[in-house]
C-alpha positions as CSV (number, residue, x, y, z in Angstrom):
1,X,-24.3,5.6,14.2
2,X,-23.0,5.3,10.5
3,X,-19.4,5.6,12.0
4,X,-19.9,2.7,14.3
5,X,-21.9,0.5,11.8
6,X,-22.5,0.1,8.3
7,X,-25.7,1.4,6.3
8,X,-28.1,-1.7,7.1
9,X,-27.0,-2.1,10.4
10,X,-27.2,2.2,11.2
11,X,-30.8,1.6,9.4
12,X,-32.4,-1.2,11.5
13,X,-31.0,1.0,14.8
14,X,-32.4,4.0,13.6
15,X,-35.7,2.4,12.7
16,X,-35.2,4.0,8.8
17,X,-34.8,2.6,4.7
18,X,-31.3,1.8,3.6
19,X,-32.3,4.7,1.2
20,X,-32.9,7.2,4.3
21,X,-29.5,6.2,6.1
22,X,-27.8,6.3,2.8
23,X,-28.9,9.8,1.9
24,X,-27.9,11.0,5.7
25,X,-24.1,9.7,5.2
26,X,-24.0,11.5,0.9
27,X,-25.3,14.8,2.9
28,X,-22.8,14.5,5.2
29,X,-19.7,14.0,3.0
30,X,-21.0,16.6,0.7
31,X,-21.2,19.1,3.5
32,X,-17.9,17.7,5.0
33,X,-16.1,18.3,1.3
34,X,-17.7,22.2,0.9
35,X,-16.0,22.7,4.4
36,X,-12.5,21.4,3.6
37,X,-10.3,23.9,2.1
38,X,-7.6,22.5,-0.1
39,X,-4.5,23.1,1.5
40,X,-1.1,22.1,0.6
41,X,0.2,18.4,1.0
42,X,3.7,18.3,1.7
43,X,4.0,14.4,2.2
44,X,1.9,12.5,-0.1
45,X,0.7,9.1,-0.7
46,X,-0.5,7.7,-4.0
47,X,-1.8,4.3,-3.9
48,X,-4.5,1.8,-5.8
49,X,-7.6,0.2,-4.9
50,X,-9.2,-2.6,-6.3
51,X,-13.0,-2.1,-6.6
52,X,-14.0,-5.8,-7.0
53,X,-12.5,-8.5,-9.5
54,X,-11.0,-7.6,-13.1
55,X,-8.7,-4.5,-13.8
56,X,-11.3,-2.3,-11.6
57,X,-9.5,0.2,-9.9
58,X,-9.7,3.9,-7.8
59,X,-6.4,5.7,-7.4
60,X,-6.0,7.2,-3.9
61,X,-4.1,10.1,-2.2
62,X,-3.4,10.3,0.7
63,X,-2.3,13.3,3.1
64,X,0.5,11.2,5.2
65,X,0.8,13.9,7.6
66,X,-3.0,14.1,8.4
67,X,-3.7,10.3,8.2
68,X,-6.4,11.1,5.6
69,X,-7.6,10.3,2.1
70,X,-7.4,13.5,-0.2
71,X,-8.7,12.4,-3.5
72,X,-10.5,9.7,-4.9
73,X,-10.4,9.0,-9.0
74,X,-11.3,6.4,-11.4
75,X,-9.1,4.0,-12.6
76,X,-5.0,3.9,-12.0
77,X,-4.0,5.6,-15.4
78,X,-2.0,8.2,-15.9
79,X,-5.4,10.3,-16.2
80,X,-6.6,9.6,-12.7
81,X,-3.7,11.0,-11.1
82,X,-3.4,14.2,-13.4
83,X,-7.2,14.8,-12.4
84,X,-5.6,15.7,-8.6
85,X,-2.9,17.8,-10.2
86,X,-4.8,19.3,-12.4
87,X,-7.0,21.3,-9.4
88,X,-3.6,22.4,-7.8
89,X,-2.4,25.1,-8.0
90,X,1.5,25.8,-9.6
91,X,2.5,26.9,-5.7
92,X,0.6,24.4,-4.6
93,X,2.5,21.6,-6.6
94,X,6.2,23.1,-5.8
95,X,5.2,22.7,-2.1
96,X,4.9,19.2,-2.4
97,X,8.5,17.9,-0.2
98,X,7.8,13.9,-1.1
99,X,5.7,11.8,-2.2
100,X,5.4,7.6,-1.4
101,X,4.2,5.8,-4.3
102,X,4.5,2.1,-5.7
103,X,6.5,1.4,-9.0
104,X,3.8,1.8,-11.7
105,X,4.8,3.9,-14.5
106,X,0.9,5.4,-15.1
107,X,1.4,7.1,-11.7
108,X,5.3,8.1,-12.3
109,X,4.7,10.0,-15.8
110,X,1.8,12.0,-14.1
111,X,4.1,13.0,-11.0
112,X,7.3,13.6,-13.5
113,X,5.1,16.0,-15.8
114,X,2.9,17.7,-12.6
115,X,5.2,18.4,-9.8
116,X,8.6,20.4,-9.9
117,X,11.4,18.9,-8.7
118,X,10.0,15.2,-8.6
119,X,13.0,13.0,-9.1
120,X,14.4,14.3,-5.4
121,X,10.6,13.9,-3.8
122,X,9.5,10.9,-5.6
123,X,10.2,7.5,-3.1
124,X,9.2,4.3,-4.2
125,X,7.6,2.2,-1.6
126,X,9.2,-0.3,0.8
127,X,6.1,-1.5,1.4
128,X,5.2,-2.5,-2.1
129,X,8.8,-3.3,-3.3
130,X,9.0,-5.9,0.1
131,X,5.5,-7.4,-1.5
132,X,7.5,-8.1,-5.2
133,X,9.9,-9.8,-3.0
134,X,7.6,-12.0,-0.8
135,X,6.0,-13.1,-4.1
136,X,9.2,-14.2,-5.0
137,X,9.6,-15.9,-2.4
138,X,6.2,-17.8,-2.2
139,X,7.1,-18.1,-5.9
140,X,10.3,-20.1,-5.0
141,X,8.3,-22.4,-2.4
142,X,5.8,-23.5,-4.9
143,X,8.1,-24.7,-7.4
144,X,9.8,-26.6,-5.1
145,X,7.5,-27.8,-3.0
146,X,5.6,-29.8,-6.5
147,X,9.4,-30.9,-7.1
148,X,9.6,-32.2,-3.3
149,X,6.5,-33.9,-3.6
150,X,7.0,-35.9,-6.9
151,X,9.9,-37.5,-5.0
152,X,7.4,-38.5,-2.4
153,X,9.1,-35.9,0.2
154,X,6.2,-33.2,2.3
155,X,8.7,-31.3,3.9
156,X,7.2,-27.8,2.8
157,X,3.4,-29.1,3.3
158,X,2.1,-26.7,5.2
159,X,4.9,-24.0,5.9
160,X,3.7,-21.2,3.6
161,X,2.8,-18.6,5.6
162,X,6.4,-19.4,7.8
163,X,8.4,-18.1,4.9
164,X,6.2,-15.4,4.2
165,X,6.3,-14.2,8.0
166,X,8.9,-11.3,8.7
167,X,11.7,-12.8,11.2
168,X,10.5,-10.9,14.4
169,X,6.8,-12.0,13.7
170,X,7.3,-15.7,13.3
171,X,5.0,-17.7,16.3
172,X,6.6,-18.8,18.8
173,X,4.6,-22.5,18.6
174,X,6.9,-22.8,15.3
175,X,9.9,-21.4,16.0
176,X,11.4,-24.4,16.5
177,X,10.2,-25.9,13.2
178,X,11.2,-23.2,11.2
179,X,14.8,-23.4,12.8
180,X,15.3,-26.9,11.3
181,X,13.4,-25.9,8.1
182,X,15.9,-22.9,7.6
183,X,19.0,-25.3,8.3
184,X,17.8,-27.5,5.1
185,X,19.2,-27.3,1.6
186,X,16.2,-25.8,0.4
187,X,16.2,-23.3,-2.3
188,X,13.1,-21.3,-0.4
189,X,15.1,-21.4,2.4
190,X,17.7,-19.2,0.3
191,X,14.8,-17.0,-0.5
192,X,13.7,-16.0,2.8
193,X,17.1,-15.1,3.9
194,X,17.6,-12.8,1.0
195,X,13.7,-11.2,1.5
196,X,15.2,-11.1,5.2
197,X,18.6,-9.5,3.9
198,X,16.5,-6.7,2.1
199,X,14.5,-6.0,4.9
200,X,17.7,-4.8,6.8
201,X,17.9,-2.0,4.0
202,X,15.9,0.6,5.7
203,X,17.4,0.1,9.2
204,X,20.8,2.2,8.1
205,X,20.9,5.5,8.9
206,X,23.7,6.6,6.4
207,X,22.5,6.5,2.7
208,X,26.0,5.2,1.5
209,X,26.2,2.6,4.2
210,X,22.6,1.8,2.9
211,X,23.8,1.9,-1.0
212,X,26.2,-0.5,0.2
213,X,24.4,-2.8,1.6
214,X,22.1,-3.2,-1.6
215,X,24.9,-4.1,-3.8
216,X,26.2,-6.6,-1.5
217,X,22.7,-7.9,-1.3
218,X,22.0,-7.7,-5.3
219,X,25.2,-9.5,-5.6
220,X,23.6,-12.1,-3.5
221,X,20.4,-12.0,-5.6
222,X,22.1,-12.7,-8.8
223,X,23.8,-15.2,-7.8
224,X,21.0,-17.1,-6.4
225,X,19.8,-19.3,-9.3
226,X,16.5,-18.2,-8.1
227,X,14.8,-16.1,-11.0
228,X,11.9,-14.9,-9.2
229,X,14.5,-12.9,-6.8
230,X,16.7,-12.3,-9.5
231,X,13.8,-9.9,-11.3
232,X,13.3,-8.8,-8.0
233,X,17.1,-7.5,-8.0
234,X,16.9,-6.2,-11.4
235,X,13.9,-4.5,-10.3
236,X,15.1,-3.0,-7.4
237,X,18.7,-1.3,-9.0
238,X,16.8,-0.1,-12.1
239,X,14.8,2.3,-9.5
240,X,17.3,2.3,-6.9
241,X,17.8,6.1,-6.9
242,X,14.0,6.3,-5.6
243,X,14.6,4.1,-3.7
244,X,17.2,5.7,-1.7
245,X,15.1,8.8,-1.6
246,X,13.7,7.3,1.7
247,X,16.6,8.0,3.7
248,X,16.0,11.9,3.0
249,X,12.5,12.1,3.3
250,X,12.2,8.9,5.5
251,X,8.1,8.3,4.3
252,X,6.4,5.4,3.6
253,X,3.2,4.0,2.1
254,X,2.6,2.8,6.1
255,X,-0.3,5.0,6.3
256,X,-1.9,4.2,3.1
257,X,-1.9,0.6,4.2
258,X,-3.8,1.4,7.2
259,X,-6.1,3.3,5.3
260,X,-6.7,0.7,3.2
261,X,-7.2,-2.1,6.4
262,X,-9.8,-0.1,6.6
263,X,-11.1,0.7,3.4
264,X,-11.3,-2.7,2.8
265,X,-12.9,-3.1,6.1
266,X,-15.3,-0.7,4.9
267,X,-15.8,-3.1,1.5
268,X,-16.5,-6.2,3.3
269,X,-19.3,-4.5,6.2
270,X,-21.2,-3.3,2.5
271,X,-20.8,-6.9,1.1
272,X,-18.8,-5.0,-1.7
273,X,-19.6,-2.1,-3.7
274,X,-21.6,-2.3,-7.0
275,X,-22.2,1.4,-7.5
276,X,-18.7,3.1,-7.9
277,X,-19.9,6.3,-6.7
278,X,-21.1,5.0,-3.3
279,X,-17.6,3.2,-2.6
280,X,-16.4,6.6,-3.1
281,X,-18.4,8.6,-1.0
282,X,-17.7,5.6,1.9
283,X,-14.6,6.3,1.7
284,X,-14.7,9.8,2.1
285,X,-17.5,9.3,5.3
286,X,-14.9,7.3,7.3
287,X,-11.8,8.7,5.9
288,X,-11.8,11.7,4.6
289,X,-11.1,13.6,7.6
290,X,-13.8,15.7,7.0
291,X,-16.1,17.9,9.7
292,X,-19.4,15.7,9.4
293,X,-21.7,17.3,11.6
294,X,-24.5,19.4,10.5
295,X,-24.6,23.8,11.1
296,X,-27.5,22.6,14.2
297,X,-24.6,21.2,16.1
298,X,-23.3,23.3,18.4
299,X,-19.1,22.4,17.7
300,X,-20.0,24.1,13.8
């Protein structure tokens, strides 16, 4: 019932406290975790998690293989992530092929100093580097939307989420908007063709034909007069080299997104999560991956 519904909802069902279902899912997760043996991740994710407004955070692994979450610490320091490392074993670390994180420098120092080997496994995000660059986008649109309105001109009123929207996924009912939109001298217009551009990065199958497409496209950037892309740009060929690690290990953060749909799915059914401790252990209950079920059951 607790993996259908949340706590309340599993307890007015059930016909018991909040306190009685609440106990019933800790049990479970604690019994799960004594079953799980701690094997070797060979594709891992590392990821954040915002526990509720302010710098509140849990740092995530993930097992991108299994589809699971591994590890739960507090906070996104450098500390959190040695925690995990620090319960591996040295085999268990050289086993590690690759590893998907996001560009935050907490997270890189711990994975330099813990894992052998990590400059060739370490890939930075598309994910997470394709969020920079829609922010620099939305960025571009705001500015010049305030600019287009002092002249008395609405001609981005209402368009935000079209320029945010990759080109495939645009709705059809606004195609044809967008079409005209795109055809303007607009500087947002500039922007989403160069988010657009950078998209086309991880098609390539060749790294070199892939290298070369990112300098034609930082070229691009630069050149722009549009400084939220340009830090983009500058962003992106500081860290290219982990970057272009995707195209031998060919991971991404996709799965810790989807985790985290439903993590935050998760956050929303509990109204939020005042007690730290119990956001953990929810997360664990519904993704975790872990055997659940008590010894009585006849599948233990």
């Amino acid at each position: 019932m607790l993996k259908e519904t949340n706590i309340e909802g599993a307890g007015k069902i059930l016909r018991i406290s909040w306190d009685e279902a609440w106990n019933i899912m800790d049990r479970a997760v604690a019994r799960g975790r004594r079953r799980k043996r701690r094997g070797v991740i060979k594709k891992m994710g590392v990821d954040e998690k915002s526990l509720g407004k302010g710098h509140n955070y849990l740092t995530l692994v993930y097992d991108l293989d299994r589809v699971t979450v591994e590890d739960i610490e507090d906070d996104r320091r450098k500390e959190s992530l040695d925690a995990y490392f620090c319960r591996l074993t040295p085999s268990q670390k050289a086993k590690i092929e690759a590893i998907a994180t996001d560009i935050w420098d907490p997270y890189l120092a711990s994975i330099r100093e813990h894992v052998p080997g990590s400059e060739e496994k370490l890939v930075f995000d598309r994910y997470h580097l394709m969020t920079h660059m829609i922010k620099a986008v939305d960025t571009v649109r705001k500015g010049e939307h305030r600019e287009l309105r002092e002249e008395g001109r609405d001609l981005l009123t209402g368009t935000k989420y079209l320029w945010l929207y990759s080109r495939e996924n645009l709705p059809a009912t606004r195609q044809e908007e967008f079409s005209v939109l795109r055809k303007k001298r607009l500087r947002t217009a500039r922007a989403w063709a160069l988010k657009e551009s950078l998209r086309d990065l991880w098609t390539y199958h060749s790294p070199a034909w892939a290298v070369k497409h990112f300098e034609g496209w930082y070229g691009w950037a630069i050149r722009s007069c549009l400084k939220p892309v340009k830090a983009v740009a500058k962003m992106s060929r500081k860290y290219l080299k982990n970057i272009m690690t995707f195209f031998k290990h060919r991971i991404t953060n996709a799965v810790s997104e989807a985790l985290n749909s439903t993590i935050q799915t998760i956050k929303k059914m509990a109204c939020g999560f005042r007690n730290r401790n119990h956001f953990k252990i929810a997360i664990y209950f519904h993704c975790g991956g872990l055997n659940l079920l008590p010894v009585t059951h006849k599948n233990v």
